[in-house]
N, C-alpha and C positions, 0 to 999 in steps of 0.2 A: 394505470399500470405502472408498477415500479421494477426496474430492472437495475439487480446492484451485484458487484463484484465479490466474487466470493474465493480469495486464495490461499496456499497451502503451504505451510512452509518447513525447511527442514530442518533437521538438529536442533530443534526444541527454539526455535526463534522468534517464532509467530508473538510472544508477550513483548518480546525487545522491538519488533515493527512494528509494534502499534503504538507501545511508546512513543518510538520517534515519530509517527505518523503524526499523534495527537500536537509535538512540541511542535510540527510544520504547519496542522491545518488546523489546530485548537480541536474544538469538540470533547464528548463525552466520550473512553473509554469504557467497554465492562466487557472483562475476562471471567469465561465459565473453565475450572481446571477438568481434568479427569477425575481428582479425588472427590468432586462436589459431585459427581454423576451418581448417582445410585449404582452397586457396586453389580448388581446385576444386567447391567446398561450399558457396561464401560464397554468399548474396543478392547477385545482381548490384549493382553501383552502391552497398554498402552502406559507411562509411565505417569505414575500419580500425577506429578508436574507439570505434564504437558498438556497446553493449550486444546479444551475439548473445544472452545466458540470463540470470539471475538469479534466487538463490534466498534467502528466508530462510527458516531452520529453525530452529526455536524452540520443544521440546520435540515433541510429534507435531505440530503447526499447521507451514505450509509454504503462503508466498505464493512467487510466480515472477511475472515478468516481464523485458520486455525492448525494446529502442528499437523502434518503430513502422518496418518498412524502408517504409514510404510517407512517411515525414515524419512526417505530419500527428495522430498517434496516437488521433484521430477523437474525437468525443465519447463520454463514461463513460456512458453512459445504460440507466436501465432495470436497475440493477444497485449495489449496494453493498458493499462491506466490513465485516463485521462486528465490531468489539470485545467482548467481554463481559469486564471489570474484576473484579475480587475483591473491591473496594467504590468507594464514592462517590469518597475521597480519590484511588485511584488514575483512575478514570473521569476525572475531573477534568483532571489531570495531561496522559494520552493527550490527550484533548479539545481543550485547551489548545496541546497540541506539535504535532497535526495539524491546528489550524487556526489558528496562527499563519501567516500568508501566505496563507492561502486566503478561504475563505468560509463563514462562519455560517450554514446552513440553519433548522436546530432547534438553538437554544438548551440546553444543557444543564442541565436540571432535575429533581426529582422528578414519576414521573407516577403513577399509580394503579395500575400494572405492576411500579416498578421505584424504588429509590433516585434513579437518574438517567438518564438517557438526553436523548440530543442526536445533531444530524446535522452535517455539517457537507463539504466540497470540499478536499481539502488544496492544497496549491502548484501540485499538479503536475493538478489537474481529478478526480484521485480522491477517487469520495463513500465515507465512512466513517459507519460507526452507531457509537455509542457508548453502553453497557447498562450494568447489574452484574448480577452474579448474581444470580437472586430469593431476596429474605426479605433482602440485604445491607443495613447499613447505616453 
């Protein structure tokens, strides 16, 4: 059984997060637009350009998303993305690239659990955990 994250995003931004998701965690990109849908299939009112799929695939891990057709891509809540880093250094790195632009929740530190771990909102309102593996360091 695979269970994979599926988020929404607003103001036409969902091609620009996966972008930068791809420059943090590598893997394959592929963007489906609205215009490739067949024109009887699209979301009404939906804007040619925007974001109908998106995938990254990055050995088995697989996030998806795609543009909000209400606009407004609502708020992330009640819910996170999870990281787990291979160690500190890399934790960091992620840490770092996904919350540049956004918002510092949790601090990225050691805690009695883990090497490091921190929270944090990227650009685009998505909340990310960021871990390492246990025993790393």
């Amino acid at each position: 059984m695979a269970i994979n994250a599926y988020v929404f995003y607003s103001n036409g931004q969902c091609a620009e997060a996966f972008d930068m998701y791809q420059g943090i965690f590598g893997g394959e990109v592929s963007i489906m637009r609205m215009k490739d849908v067949p024109a009887d299939q699209r979301m009404p009112g939906a804007p040619d350009d925007s974001v109908m799929h998106a995938a990254l695939k990055s050995g088995d891990t697989l996030l998806m998303g795609s543009d909000d057709p209400t606009g407004d891509g609502g708020p992330k809540t009640g819910v996170s993305l999870s990281y787990t880093a291979p160690d500190a250094q890399t934790a960091r790195s992620v840490f770092d690239a996904l919350s540049d632009g956004g918002e510092v929740q949790m601090p990225l530190e050691k805690t009695f659990w883990t090497e490091a771990f921190g929270a944090c909102l990227d650009r685009y309102g998505v909340p990310w955990m960021i871990d390492t593996a246990e025993g790393s360091s």
